[in-house]
C-alpha positions in Angstrom: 101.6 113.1 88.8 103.1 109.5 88.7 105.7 108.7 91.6 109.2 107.8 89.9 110.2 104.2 89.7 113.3 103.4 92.0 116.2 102.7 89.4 119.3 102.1 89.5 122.4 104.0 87.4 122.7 101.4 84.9 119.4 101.6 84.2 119.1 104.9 84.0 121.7 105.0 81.5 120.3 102.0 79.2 117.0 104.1 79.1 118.6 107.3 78.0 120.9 105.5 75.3 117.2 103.8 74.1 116.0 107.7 73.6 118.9 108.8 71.3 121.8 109.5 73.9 125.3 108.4 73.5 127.9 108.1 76.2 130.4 110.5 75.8 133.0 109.7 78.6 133.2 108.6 81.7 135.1 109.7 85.4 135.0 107.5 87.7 131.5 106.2 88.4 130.2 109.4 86.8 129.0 108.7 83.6 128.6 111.7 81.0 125.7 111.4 78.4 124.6 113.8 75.4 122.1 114.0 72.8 122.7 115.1 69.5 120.2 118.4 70.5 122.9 119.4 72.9 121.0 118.0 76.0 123.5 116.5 78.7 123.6 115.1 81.9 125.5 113.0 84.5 124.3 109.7 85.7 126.2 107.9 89.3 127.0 104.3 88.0 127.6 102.8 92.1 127.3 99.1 91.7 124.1 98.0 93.9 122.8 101.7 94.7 119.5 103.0 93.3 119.2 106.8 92.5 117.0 109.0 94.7 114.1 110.6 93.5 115.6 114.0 94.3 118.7 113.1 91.9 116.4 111.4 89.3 114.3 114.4 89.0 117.3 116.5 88.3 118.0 114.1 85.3 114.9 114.5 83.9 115.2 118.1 84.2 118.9 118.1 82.4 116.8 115.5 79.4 114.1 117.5 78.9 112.0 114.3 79.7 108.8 114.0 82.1 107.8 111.4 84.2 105.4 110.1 82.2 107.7 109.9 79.5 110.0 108.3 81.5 107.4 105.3 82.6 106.4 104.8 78.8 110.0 104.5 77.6 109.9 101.5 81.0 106.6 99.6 80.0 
């Protein structure tokens, strides 16, 4: 098992959008993104904050995505 990467919101959302996600909308620093599967999930956009492994786990579960998956999509 591979130990996630420390990202950042941003990031997190470019990576998802380079996997086949669109944003759908956004409130407030919450940003809403959805696959045309009918996988979603919310990704915190705070300017300068990274997203804690707990949190990121969570948004792998919601993507359907493993770690390892998500540290080819980085390479």
């Amino acid at each position: 098992m591979s130990k996630l990467p420390s990202l950042t919101g941003k990031e997190v959302v470019s990576l998802l959008k380079k996997v086949g996600f669109v944003v759908e909308r956004q409130r407030g620093s919450h940003v809403f993104l959805k696959h045309d599967d009918g996988r979603a999930t919310v990704v915190p956009v705070h300017s300068g904050e990274t997203i804690g492994p707990g949190l990121l786990s969570k948004i792998l579960r919601d993507v359907e995505m493993t770690k390892d998956e998500l540290l080819r999509i980085l390479e």
